[in-house]
N, C-alpha and C positions, 0 to 999 in steps of 0.2 A: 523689368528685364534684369537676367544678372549678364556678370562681366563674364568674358569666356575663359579665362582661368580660374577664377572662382566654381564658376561652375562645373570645370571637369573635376577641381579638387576635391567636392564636395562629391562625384558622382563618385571617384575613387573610394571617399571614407564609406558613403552608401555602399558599395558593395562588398567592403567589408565589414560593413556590420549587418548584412545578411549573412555571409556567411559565417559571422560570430555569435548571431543572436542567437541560437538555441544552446549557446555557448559560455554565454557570457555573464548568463544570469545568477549571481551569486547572495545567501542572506546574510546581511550583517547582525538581524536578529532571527531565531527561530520562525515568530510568528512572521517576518516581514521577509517578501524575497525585491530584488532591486536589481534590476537590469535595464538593455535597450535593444530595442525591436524597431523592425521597420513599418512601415505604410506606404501602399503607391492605389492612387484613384485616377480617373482618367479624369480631364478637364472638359466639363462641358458649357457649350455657346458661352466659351472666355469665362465663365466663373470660378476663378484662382478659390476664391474663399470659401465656398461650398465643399472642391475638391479637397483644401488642405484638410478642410474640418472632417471627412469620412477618412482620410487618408491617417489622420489622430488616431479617429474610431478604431480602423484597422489596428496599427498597432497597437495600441492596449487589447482588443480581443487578441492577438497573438501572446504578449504579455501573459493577460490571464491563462491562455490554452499553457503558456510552457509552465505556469504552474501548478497547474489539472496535471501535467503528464509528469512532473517530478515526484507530485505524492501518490499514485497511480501507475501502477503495471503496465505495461503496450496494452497486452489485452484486455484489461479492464478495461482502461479508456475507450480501446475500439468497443468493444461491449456495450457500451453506454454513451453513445455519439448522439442517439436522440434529448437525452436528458441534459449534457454537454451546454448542446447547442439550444433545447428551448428553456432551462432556467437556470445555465451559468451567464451564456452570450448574450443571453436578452438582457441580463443586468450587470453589466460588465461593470458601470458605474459601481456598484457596493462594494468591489473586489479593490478597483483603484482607491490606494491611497492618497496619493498625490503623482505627477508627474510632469515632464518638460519637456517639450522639443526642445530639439539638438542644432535643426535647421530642416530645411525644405529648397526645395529645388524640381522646377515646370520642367520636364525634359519629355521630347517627341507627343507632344498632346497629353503627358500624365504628368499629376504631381507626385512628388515622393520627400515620405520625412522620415526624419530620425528621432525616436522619440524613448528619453528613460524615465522608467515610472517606478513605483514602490505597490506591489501586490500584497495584500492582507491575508496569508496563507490561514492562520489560524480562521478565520470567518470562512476561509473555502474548507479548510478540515472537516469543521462542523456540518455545512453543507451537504459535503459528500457523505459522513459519517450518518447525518439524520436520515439519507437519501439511502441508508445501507451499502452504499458504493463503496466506500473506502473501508479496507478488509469483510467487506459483505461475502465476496468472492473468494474469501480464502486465497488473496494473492500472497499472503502470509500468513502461515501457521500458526495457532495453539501450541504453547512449547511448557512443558510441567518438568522443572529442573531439578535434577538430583545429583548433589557435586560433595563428595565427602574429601576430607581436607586435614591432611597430618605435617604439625614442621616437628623441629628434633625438640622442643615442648613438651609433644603432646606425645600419653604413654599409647595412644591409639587414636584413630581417624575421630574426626570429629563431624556430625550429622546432624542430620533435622529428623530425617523419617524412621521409622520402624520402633526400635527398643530402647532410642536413645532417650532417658529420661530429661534431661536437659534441652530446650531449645536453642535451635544453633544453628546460622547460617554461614557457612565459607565465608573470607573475602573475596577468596577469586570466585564463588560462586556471583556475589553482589555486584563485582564488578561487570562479570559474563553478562548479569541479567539485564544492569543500568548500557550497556553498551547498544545491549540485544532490540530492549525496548527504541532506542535512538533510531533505529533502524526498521521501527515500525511495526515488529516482530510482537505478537501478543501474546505477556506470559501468564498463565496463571498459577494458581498457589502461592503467589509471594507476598501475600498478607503479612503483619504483625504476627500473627496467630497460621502456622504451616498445614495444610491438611492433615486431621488426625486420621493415619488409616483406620483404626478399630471403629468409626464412625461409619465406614464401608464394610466391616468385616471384613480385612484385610493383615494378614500377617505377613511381615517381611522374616522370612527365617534365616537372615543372614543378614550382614550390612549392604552385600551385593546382588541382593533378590531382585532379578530384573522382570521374571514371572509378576512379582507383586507391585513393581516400579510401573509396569504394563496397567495391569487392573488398575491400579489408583488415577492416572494415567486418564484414564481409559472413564472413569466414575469424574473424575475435574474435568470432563470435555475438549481434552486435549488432541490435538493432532497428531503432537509428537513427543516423544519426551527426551530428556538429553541426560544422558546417567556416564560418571565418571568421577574422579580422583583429583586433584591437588593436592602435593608434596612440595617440599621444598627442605635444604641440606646443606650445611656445610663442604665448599671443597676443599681439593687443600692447597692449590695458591695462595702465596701470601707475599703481601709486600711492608715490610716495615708492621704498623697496629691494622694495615686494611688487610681483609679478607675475602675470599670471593664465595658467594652462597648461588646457588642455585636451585633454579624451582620446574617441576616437569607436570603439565597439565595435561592426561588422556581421555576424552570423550567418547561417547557411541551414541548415537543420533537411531530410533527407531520412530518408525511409520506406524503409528496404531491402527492403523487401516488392517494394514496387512502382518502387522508382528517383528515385522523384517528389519534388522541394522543395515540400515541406509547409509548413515554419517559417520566418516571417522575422522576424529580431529586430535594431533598430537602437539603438543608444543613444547618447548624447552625455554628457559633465560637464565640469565648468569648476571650478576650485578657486585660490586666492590663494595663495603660497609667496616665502619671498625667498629661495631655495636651487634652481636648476634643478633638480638632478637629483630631491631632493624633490619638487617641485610636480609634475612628469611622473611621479611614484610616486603621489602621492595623487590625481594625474587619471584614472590606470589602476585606483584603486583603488576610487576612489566610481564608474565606470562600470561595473565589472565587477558590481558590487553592484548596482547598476538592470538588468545584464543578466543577470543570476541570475534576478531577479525576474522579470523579461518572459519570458524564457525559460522558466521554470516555468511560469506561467500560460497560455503558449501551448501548449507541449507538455500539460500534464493537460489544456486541451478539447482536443486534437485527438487524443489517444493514449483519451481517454474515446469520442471519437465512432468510431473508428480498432477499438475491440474490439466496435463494435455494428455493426460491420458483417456482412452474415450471408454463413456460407459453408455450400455443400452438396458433404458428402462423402459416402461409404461408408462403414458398420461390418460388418465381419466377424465373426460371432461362430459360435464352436463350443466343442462340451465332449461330458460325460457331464451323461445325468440332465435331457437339455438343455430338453425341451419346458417343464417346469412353472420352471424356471431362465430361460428366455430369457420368460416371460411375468411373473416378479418384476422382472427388469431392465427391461422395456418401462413398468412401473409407474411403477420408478424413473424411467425416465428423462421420464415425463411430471411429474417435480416438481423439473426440473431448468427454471429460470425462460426461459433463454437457447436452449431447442430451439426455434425455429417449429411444426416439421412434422417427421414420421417419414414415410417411405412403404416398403412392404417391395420388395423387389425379386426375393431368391431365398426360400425356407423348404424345408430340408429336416429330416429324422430330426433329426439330429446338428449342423445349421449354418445359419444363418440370413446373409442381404446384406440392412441396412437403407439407405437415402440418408438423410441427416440434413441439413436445414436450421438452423446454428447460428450465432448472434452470437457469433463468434470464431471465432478458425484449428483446425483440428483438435488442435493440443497442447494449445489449451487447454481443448478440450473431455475429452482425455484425463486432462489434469490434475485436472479437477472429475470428473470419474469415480472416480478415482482414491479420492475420499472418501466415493463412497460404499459403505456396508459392509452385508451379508446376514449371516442366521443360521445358515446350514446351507453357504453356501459363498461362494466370492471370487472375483474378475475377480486374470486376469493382464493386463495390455495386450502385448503381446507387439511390436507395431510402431508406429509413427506416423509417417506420410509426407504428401502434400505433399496426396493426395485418399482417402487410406484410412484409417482403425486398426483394427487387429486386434486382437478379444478374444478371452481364452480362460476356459473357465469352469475353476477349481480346487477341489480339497477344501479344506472346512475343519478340520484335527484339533487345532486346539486352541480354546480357548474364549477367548470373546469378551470384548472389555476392562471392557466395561462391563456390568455388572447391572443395569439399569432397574430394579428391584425396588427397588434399593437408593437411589435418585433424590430420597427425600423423606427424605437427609442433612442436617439445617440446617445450610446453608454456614456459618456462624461459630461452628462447634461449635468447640472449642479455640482462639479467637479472643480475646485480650484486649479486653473490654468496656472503654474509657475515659471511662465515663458519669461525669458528674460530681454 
């Protein structure tokens, strides 16, 4: 039994750290995130030690869930709540690094603890990434960067693409990109070696060919591309030998989907230097950094509103076995968040044409497909095009990953308890 102020003190920090744990959670390393979560199990016929021990369990699967949804989109996650819960939650242990109750405390027939632990993000990275979850779904963009870059140096802009004979990448481009990438954002092109256009038969007939920016674009797989300038200039402030230099970064952000300039991002900075070439290095520098930033935040809303948009295509499906098969998949696909509407079109023996109204492009409706798995047999996607995907239905011979049976593993079974 505890004392009765002990105990309310305890119930007080408990409730705030429910209402701080999705909160609280911050990484001291990349790969590591480190917080605290709760746990409450109900106590049953007096067994304190049974409940505290699920009551652990709980909190570390909360743990692990707030680090599934920090490297994941809302709707990815919801998307993917089968896969979640049968091969992240079932092994919650491999996620935990270490961890510690805080304390615990029997209150009205439940136990309840406070419990911080250390999450091994990089191992769930991989996870989701092998799983095609993490950016499978295009919750972020393909981005093909074209940033030309003049300080009072240079007798003209300085570039990578087109006629420039010299390779050459901005700073404030490197810096845009290293910011961009932190943020999860997948670029391509940024090799040692830049896309050569003539490789595509692509002519830039200007430094500012957005026509050819698009196509190249467009041939790298890209989603979107971000084309723009960096400058930077003496002003004429002066104090004693310091100087003030400023740097003006304009961007335009297009949707290779549709052609369209969706993004626009402008920045300015101004910094104090008694060394020209300095000061026009750290004006390029602090601007590049404010347009990482805007830049991010304008691409996640528009690339979030940009995958909710709804498209209706056609699904093909055929196989063996197909009748009681294509009516498990229609199940399925009604706990797929992101369908509006199904309507059937054709239905034969062996082959079914649905139209499918979906928030998002047909990949990536194939992709979310792709995860979900049956007992007795498996989808091949066999095509995906611009208004079709073609399914096929396949055997299953061998057995399936998981054993639900097996489900009520106490994830910190072999876990070093560092209770103190």
């Amino acid at each position: 039994m505890f004392k009765k102020t002990p105990a309310i003190g305890f119930i007080v920090l408990f409730i705030g750290i429910i209402f701080i744990s999705g909160q609280s959670f911050a990484a001291n390393r990349s790969d590591v995130l480190t917080g605290v979560t709760a746990g409450k199990r109900k106590v049953i016929n007096h067994n304190i030690q049974q409940a505290e021990q699920k009551a652990v369990s709980d909190a570390l699967d909360l743990a692990v869930q707030n680090a599934v949804v920090k490297l994941l989109s809302r709707h990815v996650f919801a998307s993917n709540l089968d896969f979640f819960y049968n091969q992240i939650l079932s092994h919650t242990s491999d996620y935990i690094i270490t961890y510690r109750v805080l304390g615990g405390i029997e209150n009205k027939g439940h136990y309840l603890v406070g419990v911080e632990s250390k999450v091994d993000i990089k191992l769930l990275e991989k996870t989701l990434t092998d799983a095609r979850i993490l950016n499978a779904n295009h919750d972020k963009p393909v981005i093909l960067f074209f940033i030309a870059e003049k300080t009072p140096s240079d007798l003209l802009p300085k570039y990578w693409w087109g006629n420039n004979p010299i390779p050459y990448q901005s700073l404030a481009e490197q810096i845009i990109i290293s910011k961009m990438l932190q943020d999860r954002f997948i670029v391509t092109g940024n090799d040692v070696e830049r896309p050569d256009p003539s490789f595509y038969n692509i002519t830039f007939d200007a430094i500012y060919d957005i026509a050819a920016a698009k196509d190249l674009g467009r041939e790298m797989k890209a989603d979107m591309i971000v084309f723009g300038k960096a400058s930077s200039s003496e002003a004429i402030n002066r104090m004693g030998e310091e100087k003030t230099f400023n740097a003006k970064i304009n961007l335009e952000g297009y949707n290779l989907e549709t052609g369209e300039n969706v993004i626009t991002s402008q920045v300015e900075a101004t910094v104090k230097s008694d060394m020209d070439k300095q000061g026009n290095i750290n004006a390029i520098v602090k601007a590049a950094n404010l347009s990482a930033k805007d830049l991010s935040e304008k691409i996640d809303a528009y690339w979030a509103q940009n995958l909710r948009t709804e498209h209706a295509f056609d699904i093909i499906i055929e196989g063996e076995n197909f009748l009681p098969r294509f009516i498990a998949l229609k199940q399925r696909f009604k706990q797929m968040p992101r369908i509006e509407n199904m309507q059937p079109k054709e239905l034969g023996s062996n082959y079914a044409v649905m139209q499918v109204f979906y928030k998002g492009k047909p990949s990536q409706f194939a992709d979310a497909l792709m995860l979900k798995t049956f007992d007795s047999f498996g989808l091949e996607i066999s095509d995906v095009i611009d208004d079709i995907v073609f399914i096929k239905f396949i055997e299953k011979d061998q057995p399936t990953l998981f054993d639900e049976s097996q489900s009520t593993i106490d994830p910190v079974e072999g876990k070093q308890n560092t209770t103190e």
